[in-house]
C-alpha positions as CSV (number, residue, x, y, z in Angstrom):
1,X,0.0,0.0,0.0
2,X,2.8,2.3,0.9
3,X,4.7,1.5,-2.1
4,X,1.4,1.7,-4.1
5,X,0.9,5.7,-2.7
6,X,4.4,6.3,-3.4
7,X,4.6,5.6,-6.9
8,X,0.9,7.5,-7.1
9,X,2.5,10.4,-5.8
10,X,5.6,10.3,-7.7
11,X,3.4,10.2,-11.0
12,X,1.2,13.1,-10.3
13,X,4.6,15.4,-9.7
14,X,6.1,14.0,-12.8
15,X,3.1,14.9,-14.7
16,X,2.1,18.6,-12.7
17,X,5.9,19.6,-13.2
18,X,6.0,20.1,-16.4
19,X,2.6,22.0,-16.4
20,X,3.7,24.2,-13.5
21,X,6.9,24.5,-15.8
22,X,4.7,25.5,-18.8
23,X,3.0,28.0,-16.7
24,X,6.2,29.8,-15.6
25,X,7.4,30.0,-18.9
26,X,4.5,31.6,-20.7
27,X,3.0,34.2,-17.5
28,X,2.9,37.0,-19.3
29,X,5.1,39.0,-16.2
30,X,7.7,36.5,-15.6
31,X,8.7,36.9,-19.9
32,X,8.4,40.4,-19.3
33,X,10.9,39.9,-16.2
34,X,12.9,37.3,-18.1
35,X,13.6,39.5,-21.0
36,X,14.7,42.9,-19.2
37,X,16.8,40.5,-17.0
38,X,18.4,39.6,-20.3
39,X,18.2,42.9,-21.7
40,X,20.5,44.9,-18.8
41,X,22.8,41.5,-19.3
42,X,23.5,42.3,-22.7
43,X,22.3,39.0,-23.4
44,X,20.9,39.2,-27.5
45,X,20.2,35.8,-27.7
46,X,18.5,35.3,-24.5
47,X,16.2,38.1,-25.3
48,X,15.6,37.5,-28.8
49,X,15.0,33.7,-27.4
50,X,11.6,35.5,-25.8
51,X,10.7,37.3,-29.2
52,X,7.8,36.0,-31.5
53,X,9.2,36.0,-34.9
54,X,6.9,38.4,-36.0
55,X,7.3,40.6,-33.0
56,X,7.0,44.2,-33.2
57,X,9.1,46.9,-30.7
58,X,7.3,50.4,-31.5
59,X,8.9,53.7,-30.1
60,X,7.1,56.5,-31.2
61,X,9.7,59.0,-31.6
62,X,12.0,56.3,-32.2
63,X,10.9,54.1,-34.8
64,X,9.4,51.1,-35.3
65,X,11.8,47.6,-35.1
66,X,9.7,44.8,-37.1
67,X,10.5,41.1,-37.1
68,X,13.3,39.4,-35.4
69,X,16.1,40.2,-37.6
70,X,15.2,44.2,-37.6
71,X,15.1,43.7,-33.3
72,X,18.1,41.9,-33.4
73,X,19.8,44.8,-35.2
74,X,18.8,47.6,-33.1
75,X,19.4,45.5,-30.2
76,X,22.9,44.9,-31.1
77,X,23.1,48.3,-32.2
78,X,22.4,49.6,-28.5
79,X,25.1,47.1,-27.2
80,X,27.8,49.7,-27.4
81,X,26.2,52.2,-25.5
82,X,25.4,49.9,-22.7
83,X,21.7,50.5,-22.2
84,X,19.7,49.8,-19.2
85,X,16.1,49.5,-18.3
86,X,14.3,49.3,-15.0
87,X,10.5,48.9,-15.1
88,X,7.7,48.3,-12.9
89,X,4.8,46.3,-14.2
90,X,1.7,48.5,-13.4
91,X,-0.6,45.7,-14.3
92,X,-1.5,42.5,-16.3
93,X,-4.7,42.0,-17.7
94,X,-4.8,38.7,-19.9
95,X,-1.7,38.3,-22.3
96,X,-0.8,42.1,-22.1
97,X,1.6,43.6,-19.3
98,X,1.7,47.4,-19.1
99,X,4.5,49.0,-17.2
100,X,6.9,51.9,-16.4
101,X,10.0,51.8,-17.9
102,X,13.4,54.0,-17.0
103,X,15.4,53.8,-20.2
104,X,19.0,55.3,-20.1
105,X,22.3,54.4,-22.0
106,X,26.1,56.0,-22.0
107,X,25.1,58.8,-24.5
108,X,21.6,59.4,-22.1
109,X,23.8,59.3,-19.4
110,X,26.0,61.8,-20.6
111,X,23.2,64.4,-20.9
112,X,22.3,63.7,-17.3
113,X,19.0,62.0,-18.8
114,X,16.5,58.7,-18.1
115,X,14.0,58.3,-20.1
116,X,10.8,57.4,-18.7
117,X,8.1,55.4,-20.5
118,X,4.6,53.5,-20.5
119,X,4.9,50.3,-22.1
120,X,2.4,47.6,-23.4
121,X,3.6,44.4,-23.5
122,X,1.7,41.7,-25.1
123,X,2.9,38.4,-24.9
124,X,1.2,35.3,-26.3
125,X,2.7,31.3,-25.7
126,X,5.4,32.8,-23.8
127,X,6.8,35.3,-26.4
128,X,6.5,39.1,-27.0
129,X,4.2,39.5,-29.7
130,X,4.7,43.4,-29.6
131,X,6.0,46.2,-27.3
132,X,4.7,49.7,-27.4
133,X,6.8,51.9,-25.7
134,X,5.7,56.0,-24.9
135,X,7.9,58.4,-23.8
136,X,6.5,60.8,-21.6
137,X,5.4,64.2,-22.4
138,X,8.0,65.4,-19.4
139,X,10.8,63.2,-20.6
140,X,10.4,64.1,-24.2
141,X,10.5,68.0,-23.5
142,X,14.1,67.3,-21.1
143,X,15.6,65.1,-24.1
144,X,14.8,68.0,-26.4
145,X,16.2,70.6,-24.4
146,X,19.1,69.0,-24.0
147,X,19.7,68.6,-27.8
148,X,18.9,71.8,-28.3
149,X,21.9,72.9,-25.8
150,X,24.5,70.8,-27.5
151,X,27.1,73.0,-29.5
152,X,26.4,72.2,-33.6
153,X,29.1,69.6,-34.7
154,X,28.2,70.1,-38.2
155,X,26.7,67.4,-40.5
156,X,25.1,65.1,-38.5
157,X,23.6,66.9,-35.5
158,X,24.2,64.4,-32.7
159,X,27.7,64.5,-31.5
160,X,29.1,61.1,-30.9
161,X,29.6,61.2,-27.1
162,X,31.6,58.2,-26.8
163,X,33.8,60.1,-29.0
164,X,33.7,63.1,-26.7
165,X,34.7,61.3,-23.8
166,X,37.2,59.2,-25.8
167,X,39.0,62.8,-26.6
168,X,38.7,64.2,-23.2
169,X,40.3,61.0,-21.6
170,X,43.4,61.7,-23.7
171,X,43.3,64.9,-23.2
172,X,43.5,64.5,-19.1
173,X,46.3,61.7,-19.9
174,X,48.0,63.9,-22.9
175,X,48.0,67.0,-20.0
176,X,49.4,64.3,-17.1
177,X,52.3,63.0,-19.5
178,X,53.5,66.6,-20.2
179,X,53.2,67.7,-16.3
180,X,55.8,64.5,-16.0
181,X,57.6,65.7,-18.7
182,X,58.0,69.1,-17.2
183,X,59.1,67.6,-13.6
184,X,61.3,65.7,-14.9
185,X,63.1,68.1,-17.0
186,X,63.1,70.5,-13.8
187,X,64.4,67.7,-11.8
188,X,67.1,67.3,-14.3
189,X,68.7,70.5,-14.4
C-alpha cells in the first residue's frame, strides 16, 4: 500500500511539473521579467529567445523595429552604448503587461538623462508579440532641451559622445604626460 501511494505520488509530480513548468514560462510577467533581466545583461540571444518571430518593438519617436532580424539589429546596435532598463509592471490584464519603464544608455547618461516610458507588452505562448513603448510628455520636453543645448558639430547633429569622452580621456592623460615631462626636466637640471 505504501509503495502503491508512493509511486501515485511520484506520477502526479512527474506529470504537474511540467505544467507548472509551462506556466512559468508563458506568464505574461515572468517573460516580461525574463527579458529585461536579459536585456540589462546584454544577453541578445536570450532576449531574442523571448521574441515572437513576427514581433513588433514600436517607439514613437524612435521608430518602429519589425521582425526578429530588424530587433536583433537595433538591439545589437544599442550594445555599445550599454543601455539599461528598470520597469515596474503596473498591471497584467490577460496576455498584455503594461509598465513603467526607465530607459537610459552611455550617451543618455552623458546628458544627465532617463527616459521614462509606459509600455504595453503583449505576450502570447510565452513570447513578446509586440512592445509599445511611450515616452512621456516630461521626458520628451528634457531630451529635447538637451539637444537643443549641445554645440552644432556640423553634418550630423548628434555628436558622438563616446567620442567626446574618448578625446577628453586623452586629453586628461595627454595634460598628465606633459606635467611629468615638465618635472622631470626641472628635476634634471
Amino acid at each position: 500500500m505504501k509503495t502503491r501511494l508512493i509511486a501515485i505520488t511520484t506520477l502526479v509530480v512527474m506529470l504537474a511539473l511540467p505544467l507548472e513548468l509551462y506556466a512559468q514560462e508563458t506568464d505574461p510577467a515572468a517573460v516580461v521579467t525574463t527579458a529585461y533581466e536579459a536585456w540589462n545583461a546584454g544577453d541578445v540571444d536570450a532576449y531574442m529567445a523571448l521574441m515572437a518571430d513576427d514581433a513588433v518593438v514600436d517607439m514613437p519617436s524612435f521608430g518602429t523595429h519589425t521582425g526578429l532580424e530588424e530587433i536583433r539589429a537595433w538591439m545589437e546596435g544599442l550594445l555599445p552604448l550599454n543601455p539599461q532598463m528598470e520597469f515596474e509592471i503596473l498591471r497584467v490584464e490577460g496576455d498584455a503587461v503594461t509598465l513603467k519603464s526607465w530607459y537610459t544608455d552611455d550617451d543618455f547618461r552623458a546628458l544627465g538623462i532617463v527616459l521614462e516610458a509606459t509600455e504595453v507588452i503583449v505576450v502570447q505562448d510565452g513570447k513578446i508579440t509586440s512592445d509599445t513603448w511611450t515616452v512621456t510628455d516630461e521626458s520628451m520636453a528634457e531630451l529635447q532641451a538637451a539637444m537643443a543645448a549641445l554645440p552644432e558639430t556640423g553634418g550630423d547633429p548628434r555628436p558622438s559622445y563616446a567620442l567626446l569622452m574618448a578625446l577628453g580621456g586623452l586629453a586628461i592623460l595627454g595634460g598628465l604626460g606633459l606635467g611629468r615631462l615638465r618635472r622631470r626636466s626641472h628635476q634634471e637640471r
